[in-house]
N, C-alpha and C positions, 0 to 999 in steps of 0.2 A: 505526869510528864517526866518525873525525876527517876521513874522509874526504865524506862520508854529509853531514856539517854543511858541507864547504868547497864540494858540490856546492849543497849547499841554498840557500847563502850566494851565488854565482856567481847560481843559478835568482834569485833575490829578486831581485838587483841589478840582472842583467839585464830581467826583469819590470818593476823601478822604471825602469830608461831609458829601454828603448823602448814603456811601454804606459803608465807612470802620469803619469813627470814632462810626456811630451807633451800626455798628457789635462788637466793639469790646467792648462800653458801654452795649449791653445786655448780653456777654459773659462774663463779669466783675457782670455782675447782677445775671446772671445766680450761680456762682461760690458765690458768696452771700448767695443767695437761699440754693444753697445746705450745704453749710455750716452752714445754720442755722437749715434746716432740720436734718444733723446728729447730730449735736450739742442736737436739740430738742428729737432724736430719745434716746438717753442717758440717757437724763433728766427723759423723760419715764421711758425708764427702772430701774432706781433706783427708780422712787416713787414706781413703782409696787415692786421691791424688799424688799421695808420698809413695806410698807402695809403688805408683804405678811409674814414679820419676826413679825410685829404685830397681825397680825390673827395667829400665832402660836404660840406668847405669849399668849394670850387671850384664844386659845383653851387650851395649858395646864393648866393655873392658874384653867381655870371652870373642868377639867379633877381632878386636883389636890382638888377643892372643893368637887366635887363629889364622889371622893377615899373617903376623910374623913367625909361622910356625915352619920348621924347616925342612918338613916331609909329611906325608900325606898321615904317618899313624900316627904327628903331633897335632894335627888339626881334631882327628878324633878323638885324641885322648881330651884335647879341650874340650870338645862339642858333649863327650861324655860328664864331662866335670861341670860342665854349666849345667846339661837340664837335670843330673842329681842336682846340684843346688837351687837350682828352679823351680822344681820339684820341692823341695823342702821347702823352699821359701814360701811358696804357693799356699804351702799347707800351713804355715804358720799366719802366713797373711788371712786366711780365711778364718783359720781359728779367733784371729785378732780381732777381725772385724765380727765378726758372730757373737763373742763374748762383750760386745760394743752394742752392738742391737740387743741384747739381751737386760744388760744395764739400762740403754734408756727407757726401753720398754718397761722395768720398773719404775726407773725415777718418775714415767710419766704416767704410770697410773697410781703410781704414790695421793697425789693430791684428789683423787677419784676415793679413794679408800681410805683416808685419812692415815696414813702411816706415813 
């Protein structure tokens, strides 16, 4: 019977190495993951919020230069000076947020990979 129990004991132990403690370190990983991805999914959406209160700043100030502009080739010269800056802004914002998803795409499979 003593022996019956030291088999049994072996079967469990081994069953808990290689099937449980693994299962329950990548469910622990997983739960990781995801917490970093909402976390990251947030972090998003505010940069895009800001960018997008500052493109609306930006539009009314050149809206506002424009109102008081005192002939027809200072409204263009505005209209031109905003969407170069729009334009660049545009591109910086985009870069900004790309290199933002890029990051947490990492941190969030960090805990997947163990690094």
């Amino acid at each position: 019977m003593g022996d019956a129990r030291n088999t049994a004991d072996k079967v469990k132990d081994s069953i808990n190495e290689t099937i449980v403690e693994p299962a329950k370190k990548a469910g622990e990983a997983m739960r990781q993951s995801g917490a970093k991805v909402a976390e990251g999914g947030s972090t998003v959406s505010m940069k895009l919020l800001d960018q997008a209160e500052q493109n609306a700043r930006e539009a009314f100030a050149a809206l506002r230069a424009a109102a008081g502009a005192k002939d027809l080739s200072e409204v263009l010269s505005v209209q031109g000076a905003y969407l170069r800056e729009q334009s660049n802004r545009s591109m910086a914002q985009a870069k900004e947020i790309g290199e933002l998803i890029v990051k947490i795409g990492q941190e969030s499979v960090a805990p997947l990979t163990g690094k």
